[in-house]
N, C-alpha and C positions, 0 to 999 in steps of 0.2 A: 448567189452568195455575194455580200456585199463587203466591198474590201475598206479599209478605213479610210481611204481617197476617196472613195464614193459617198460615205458616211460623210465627211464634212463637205463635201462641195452641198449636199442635202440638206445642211443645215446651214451652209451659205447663201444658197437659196430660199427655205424657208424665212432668215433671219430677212433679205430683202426684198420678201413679199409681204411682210410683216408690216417693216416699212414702207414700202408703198401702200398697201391697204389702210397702216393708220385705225386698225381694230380696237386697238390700246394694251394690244402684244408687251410696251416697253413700261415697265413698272418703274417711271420717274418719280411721280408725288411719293410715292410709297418709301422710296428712299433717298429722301430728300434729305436725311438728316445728314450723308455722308457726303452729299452735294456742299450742305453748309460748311462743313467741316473744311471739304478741300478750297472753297473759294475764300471762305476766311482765314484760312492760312495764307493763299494767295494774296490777297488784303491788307493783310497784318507784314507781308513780308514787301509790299510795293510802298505801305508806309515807314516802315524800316529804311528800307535804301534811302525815301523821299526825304527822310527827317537826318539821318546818318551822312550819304554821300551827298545828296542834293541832285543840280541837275549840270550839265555842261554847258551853261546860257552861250550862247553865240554873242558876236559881236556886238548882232544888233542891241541887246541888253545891258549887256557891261560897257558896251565902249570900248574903244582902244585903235590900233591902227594895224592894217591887214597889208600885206605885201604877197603880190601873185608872180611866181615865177612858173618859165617854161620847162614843164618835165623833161624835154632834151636836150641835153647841152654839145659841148664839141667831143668830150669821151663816148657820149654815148646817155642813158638816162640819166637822170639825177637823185641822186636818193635822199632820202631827206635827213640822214645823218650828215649828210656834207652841207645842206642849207642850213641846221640846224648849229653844227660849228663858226658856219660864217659869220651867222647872227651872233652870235654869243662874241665872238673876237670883238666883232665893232661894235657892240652895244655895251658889253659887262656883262649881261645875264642872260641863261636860255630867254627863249620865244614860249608863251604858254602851250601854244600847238603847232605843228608843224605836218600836213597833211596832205595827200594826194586829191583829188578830184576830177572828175570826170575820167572821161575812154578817150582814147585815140587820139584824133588830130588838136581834141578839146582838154588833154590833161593839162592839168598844171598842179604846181606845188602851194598850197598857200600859208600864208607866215601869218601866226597871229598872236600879237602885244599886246600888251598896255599902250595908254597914248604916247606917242613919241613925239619930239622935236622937227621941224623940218631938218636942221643940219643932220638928227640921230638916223631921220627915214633915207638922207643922203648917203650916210657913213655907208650905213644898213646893205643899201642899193647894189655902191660899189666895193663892197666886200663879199658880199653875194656874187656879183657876176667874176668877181678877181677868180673864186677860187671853184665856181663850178657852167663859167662861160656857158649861157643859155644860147641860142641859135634863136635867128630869125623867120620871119616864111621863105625865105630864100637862103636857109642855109648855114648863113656867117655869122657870129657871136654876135650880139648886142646888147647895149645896155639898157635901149629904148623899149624891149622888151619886155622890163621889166615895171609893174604899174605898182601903186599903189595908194591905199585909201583909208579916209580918217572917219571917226562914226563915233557920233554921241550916243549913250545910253540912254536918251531923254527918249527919241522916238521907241525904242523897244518897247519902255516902260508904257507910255502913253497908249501902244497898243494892248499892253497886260491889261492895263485898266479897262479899256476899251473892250476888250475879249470878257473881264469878269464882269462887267456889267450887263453885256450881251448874256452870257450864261445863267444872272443872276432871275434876268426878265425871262429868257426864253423857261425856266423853270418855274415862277407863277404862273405861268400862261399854261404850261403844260399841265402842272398842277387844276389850276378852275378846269381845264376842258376835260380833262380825264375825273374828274369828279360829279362835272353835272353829266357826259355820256354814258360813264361808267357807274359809278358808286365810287367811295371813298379806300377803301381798301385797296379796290383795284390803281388809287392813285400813289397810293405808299409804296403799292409793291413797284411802280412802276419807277418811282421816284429814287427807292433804292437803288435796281439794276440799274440805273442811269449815272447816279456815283459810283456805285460798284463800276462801272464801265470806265467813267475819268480817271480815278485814283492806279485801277489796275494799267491803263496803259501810260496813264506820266508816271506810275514807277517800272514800268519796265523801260520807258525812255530813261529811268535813272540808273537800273540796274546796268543793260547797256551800254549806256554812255554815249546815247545818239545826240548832238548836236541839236539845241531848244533854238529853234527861227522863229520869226513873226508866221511863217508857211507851218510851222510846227501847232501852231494857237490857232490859228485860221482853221487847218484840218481838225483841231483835236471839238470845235465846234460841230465842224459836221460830219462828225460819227454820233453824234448826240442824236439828229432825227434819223440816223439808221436804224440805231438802238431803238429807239422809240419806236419806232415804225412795226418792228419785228415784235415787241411786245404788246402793241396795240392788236396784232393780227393774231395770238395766242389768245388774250383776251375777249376778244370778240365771239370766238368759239367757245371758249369759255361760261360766256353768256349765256351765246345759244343750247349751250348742253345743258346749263342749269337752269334756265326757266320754266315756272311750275314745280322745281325738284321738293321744295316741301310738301308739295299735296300729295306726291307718290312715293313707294317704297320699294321702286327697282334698283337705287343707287346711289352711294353717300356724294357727297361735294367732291372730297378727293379722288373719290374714282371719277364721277364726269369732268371733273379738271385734267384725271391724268388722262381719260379718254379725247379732251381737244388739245390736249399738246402732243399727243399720238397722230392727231388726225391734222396738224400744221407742220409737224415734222417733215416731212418730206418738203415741203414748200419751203421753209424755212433754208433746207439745205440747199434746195436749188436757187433762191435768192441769191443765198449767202455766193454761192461759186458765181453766177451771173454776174453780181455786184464786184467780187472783188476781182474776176479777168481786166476788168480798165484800169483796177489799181496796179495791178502786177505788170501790164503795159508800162503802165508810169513809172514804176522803178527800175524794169529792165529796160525800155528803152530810152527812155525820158532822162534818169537818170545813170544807168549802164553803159549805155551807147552814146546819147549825147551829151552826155554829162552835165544836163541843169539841174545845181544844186536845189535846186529851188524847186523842184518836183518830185526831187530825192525826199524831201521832208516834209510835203504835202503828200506823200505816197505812205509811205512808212507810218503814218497816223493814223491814214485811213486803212490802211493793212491790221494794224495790233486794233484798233479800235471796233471793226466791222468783224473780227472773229471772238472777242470778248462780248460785244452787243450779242453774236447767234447764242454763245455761251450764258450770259445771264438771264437772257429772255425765255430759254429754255427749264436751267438749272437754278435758277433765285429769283424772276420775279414771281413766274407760278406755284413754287411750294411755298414762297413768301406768303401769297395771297392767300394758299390753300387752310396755312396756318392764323393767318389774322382772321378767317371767316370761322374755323372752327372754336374763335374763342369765342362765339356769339353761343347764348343757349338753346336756341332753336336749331339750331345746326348740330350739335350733340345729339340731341332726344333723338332728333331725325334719323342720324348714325343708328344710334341704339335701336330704333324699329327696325330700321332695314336690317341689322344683325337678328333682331328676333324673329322675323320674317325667314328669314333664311336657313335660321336655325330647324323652324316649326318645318320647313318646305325640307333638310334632309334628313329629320326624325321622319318626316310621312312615307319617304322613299323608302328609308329602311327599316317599314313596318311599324314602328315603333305607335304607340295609341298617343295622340297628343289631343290632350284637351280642347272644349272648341271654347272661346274667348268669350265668357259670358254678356248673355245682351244689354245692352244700355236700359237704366229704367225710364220708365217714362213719366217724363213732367208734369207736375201737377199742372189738371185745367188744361192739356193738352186734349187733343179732338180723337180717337182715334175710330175706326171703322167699325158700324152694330152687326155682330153679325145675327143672321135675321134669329128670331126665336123658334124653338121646338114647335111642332104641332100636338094638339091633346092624340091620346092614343087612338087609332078605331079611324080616326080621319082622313080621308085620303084627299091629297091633293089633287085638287082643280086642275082638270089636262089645259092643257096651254092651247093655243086657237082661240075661233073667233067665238064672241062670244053670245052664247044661243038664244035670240029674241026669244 
């Protein structure tokens, strides 16, 4: 007798043997519509935030001027509601952000404005250190501790441009080559997940409110050939399932499509973790433990970006595809045999008399075989051997 702990570890099991086998156990094309549904909500709400909130440009973008203070002072930490008063005394107005960074021996506080004055970043300095006295490496208060830095928004921009024109060419390119390897379908669909992929993580950097770097732009490029990488290897089986499928009536397009994203599944997910352990290195210790900002947000891109890429390679490029091919008409009729087919094969099982498909006529002025003529009655055929001088 099997108890209901038994009963589901058994279909826990089944379920990934399923998966590893890759039979085409998981009915994805089939309901692909409810895939559409959730990721264009997701879509619709990452351009929402994009168009409504925007994004948190960092310095390098806007400009302005940053001051780095030491997260310990002579009480004890520094919290940034007390940096965040000092500034304001000596300047006039809050600091736009006021934030922590980095672990350990590497934290510090950073302040960040609009452009200031040399006299304003002095006031700044020493009203900062007046009222939350940062420590040295050795210990004692200083003000030399305290740095700071001025930053045009020309070079950020200069890299945006620089980033959308890279983006712009690496998608022609990707475009021609996914078109003459593949066919043209499979370059739409491929083309789509690949904005679906941009859009989804620079609005969840919005949603969040993670800090946009030049390291932000740099990564948010290459999750583009992961994306793609992972969509090309669905594709590929893709192919191989459906070549010759219009000459035969074992299988529609749908099914052998959801049969090669069955049979990449499992590969797909062991990439996927492979690939992203050096990312998760990078932000736990990279920027966790040693605190470079600057690996914090080259991680974090390639983190949201390489789990949306396994996401739409799976759930939107191939019902994409499955559906742009079904609007061809040779790919319906095709459907429709294989249903009749199927139909005739379980009326025969269950007895049922099914007609048999009447024969083709045949062509005028066609050749076909004589069969030989009658012999007159009384006549007996000539026995076979040799023949009697």
């Amino acid at each position: 007798m099997t108890t209901p702990e038994t009963e589901g570890a058994q279909k826990r099991e089944s379920v990934f043997h399923r998966l590893y086998t890759g039979t085409g156990a998981f009915d994805i094309i089939g309901k692909r519509s409810r895939w559409y549904i959730a990721l264009g909500l997701l879509v619709l709400l990452c351009i929402g935030a994009i168009g409504f909130k925007g994004f948190n440009l960092g310095i390098d973008f806007e400009g302005g001027t940053k001051i780095s203070v030491p997260a310990v002072g002579a009480q004890g930490p520094i919290e940034t509601d007390a940096v965040q008063s000092a500034f304001s005394e000596a300047i006039g107005h809050p600091a736009e952000t006021v934030q922590v960074v980095g672990a350990g021996a590497n934290q510090s506080i950073q302040v960040r404005s609009s452009s200031l004055t040399v006299d304003q970043v002095m006031e700044a300095k020493q009203e900062i250190f007046n009222q939350v006295q940062p420590l040295d490496g050795t210990g004692k208060p200083s003000q030399q501790v305290l740095s700071d830095s001025a930053v045009s928004g020309t070079w950020g921009g200069e890299i945006t441009t620089q980033a959308l024109l890279a983006l712009g060419v690496f998608l022609v390119l990707v475009t021609i080559f996914l078109a003459f390897y593949f066919e043209k379908w499979m370059a739409v669909a491929a083309l789509a997940a690949l904005l679906h992929d941009v859009v989804v993580t620079a609005g969840i950097y919005s949603l969040v409110g993670f800090e946009v770097t030049p390291s932000t732009v740099i990564g948010l490029l290459t999750i583009l050939g992961f994306s793609l990488y992972d969509t090309v290897v669905v594709f590929d089986k893709v192919k191989e399932n459906t070549r010759g499928l219009l000459s035969m009536t074992r299988r529609t397009y749908p099914e052998a499509a959801n049969l090669a994203v069955n049979q990449t599944l499992m590969r797909s997910i062991n990439t996927s973790v492979i690939a992203l352990l050096p990312v998760l290195g990078l932000l736990v210790v990279g920027a966790g433990l040693l605190g470079v900002g600057v690996l914090r947000d080259l991680a974090l891109v390639q983190l949201v970006g390489m789990i949306t890429g396994v996401v739409s390679s799976i759930y939107l490029a191939t019902p994409l595809l499955v559906d742009l091919k079904m609007s061809e008409s040779k790919y319906r009729s095709h459907a429709k045999k294989v249903e009749q087919r199927r139909a005739k094969a379980a009326a025969r099982e269950a007895g049922e008399d099914v007609p048999e498909e009447p024969k083709r006529p045949v062509p005028a002025g066609a050749t076909t075989r004589q069969q030989p003529a009658a012999r007159p009655a009384g006549k007996a055929a000539r026995p076979s051997g040799k023949r009697r001088r």
